[in-house]
C-alpha positions in Angstrom: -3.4 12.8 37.6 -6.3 14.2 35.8 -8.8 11.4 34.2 -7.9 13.1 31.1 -4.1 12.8 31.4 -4.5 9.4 32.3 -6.9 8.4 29.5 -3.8 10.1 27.3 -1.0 8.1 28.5 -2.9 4.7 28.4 -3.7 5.7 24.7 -0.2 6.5 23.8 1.0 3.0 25.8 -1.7 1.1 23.6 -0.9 3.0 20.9 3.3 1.8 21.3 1.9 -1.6 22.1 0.4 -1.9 19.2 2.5 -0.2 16.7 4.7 -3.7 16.9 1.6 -5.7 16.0 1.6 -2.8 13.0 5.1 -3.4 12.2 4.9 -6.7 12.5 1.9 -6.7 10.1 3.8 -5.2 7.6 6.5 -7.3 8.1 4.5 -10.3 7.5 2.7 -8.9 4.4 5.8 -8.2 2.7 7.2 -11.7 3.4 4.1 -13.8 2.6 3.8 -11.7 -0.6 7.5 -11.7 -1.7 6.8 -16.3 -1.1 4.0 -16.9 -2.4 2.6 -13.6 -4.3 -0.1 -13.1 -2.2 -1.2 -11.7 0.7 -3.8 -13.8 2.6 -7.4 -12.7 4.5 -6.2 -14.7 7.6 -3.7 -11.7 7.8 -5.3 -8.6 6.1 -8.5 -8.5 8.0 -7.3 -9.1 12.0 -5.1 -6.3 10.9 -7.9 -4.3 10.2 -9.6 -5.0 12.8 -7.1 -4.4 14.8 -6.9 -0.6 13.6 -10.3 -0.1 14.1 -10.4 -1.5 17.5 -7.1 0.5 19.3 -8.4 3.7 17.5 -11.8 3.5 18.8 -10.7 2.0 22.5 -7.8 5.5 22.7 -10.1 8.3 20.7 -13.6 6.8 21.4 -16.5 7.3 18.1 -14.2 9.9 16.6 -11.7 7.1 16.7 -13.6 4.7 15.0 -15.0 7.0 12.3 -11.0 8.0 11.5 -10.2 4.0 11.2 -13.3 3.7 9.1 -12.3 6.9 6.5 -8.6 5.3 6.9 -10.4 1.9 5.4 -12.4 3.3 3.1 -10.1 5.7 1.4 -7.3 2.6 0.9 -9.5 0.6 -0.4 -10.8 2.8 -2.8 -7.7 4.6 -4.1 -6.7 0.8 -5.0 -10.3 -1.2 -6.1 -9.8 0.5 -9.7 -6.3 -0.7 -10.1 -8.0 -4.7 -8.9 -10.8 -3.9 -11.6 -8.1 -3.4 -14.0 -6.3 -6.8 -13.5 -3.1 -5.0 -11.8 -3.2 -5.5 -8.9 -4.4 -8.5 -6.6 -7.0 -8.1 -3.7 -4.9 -8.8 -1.1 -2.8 -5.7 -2.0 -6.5 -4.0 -2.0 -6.9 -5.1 1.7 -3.9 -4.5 2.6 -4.2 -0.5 2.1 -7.5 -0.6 3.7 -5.8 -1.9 6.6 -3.1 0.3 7.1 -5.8 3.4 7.0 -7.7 1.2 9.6 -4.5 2.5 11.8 -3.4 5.7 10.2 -6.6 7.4 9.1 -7.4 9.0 5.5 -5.0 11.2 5.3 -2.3 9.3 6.0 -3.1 6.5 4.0 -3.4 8.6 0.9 -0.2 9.6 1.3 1.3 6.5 2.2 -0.4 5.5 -1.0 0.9 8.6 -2.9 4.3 7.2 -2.2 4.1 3.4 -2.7 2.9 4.4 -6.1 6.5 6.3 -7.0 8.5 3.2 -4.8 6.8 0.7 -6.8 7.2 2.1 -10.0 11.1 2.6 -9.2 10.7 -1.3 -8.0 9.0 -2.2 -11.0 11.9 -0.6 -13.3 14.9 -2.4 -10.8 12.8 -5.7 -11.3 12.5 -5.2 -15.2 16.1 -4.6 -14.9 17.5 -7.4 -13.1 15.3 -9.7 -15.0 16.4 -8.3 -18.7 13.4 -7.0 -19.7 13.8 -3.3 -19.0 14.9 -2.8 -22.7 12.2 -4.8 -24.5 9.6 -3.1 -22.2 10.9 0.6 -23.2 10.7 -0.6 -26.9 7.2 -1.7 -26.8 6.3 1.4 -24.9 7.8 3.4 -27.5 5.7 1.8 -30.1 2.7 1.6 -28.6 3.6 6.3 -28.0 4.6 6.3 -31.6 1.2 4.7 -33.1 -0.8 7.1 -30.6 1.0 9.9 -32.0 0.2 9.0 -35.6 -2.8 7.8 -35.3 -4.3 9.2 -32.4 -5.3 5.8 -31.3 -4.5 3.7 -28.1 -3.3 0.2 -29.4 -1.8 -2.1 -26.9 1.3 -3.9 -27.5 1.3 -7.3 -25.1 4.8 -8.5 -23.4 5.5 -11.3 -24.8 5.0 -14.8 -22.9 8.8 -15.0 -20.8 7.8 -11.1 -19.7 4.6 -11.8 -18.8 5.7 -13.7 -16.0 7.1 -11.3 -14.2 5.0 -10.2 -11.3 5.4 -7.3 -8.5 5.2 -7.7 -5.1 3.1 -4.5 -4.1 3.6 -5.3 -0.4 7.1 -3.9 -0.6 6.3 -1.0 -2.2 3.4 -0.2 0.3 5.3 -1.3 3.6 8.7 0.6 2.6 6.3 3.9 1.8 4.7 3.4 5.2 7.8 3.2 6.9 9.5 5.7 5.2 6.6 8.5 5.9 5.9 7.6 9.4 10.2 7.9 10.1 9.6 11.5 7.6 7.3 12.8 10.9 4.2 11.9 8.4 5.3 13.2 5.6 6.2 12.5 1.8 10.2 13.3 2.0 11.8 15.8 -0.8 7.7 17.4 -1.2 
């Protein structure tokens, strides 16, 4: 066997090694997040590290620059929605995480569609709590002042709906899982 073919194979067998610890990751996010809405640095940065380490140990520098894009772009395509009060940090670190193991690309994507999951989540969650109604009223008001005034005004939910809080992690792990079992792709695009 070729020093090649054999640096391939011991890739791909680190690479299936590792895709539990990934799965497990996830996993764990989505459970510690779902108990006690958060999801903690003892678990978010070993993950990352993790990604950095397996790509740069099976694809070398090029590896390492792929987990570091990966990072970089989930972190940033989530630090405005943090800024905003949205979203927690731990959700943050948690996308720059999973690019540390799937790269830019993939991330973005992955990010693309936990975006349309959560919001479907977030409208199942306003529903089973009984604030999907109330929530499409305000909403309504706050479209029908722009439209006369031309002016954003904010309408807050009132105390009992502003209680209510997402679990991002399930959004973010079911979106991974479903585009890495699409072949890396956003299904129905």
């Amino acid at each position: 066997m070729r020093e090649r073919d054999k640096k391939e194979v011991s890739g791909i067998y680190m690479l299936s090694q590792f895709g539990f610890l990934f799965i497990l990751f996830l996993a764990l996010s989505v459970i510690i997040d779902l108990l006690y809405k958060k999801i903690p640095n003892w678990l978010t940065f070993p993950a990352l590290t993790a990604g950095l380490l397996i790509n740069s140990i099976t694809r070398g520098i090029e590896g390492l620059l792929f987990s570091i894009e990966g990072i970089g772009v989930g972190f940033g395509v989530l630090i405005i929605f943090y800024a905003l009060g949205v979203m927690g940090a731990g959700d943050v670190k948690l996308m720059a995480a999973i690019g540390s193991f799937v790269g830019p690309k993939e991330v973005f994507m992955i990010f693309i569609l936990a975006t349309a999951l959560g919001g479907v989540y977030a409208l199942g969650l306003l529903l089973i709590k009984g604030y999907l109604w109330q929530t499409i009223k305000r909403y309504g008001k706050i479209i029908k002042v722009f439209l006369f005034t031309l002016k954003i005004v904010y309408i807050p939910p009132p105390e009992r709906g502003k209680k209510l809080k997402l679990c991002y992690a399930v959004a973010v792990a079911l979106a991974t899982a479903v585009f890495k079992l699409s072949g890396n792709r956003i299904p129905f695009i």
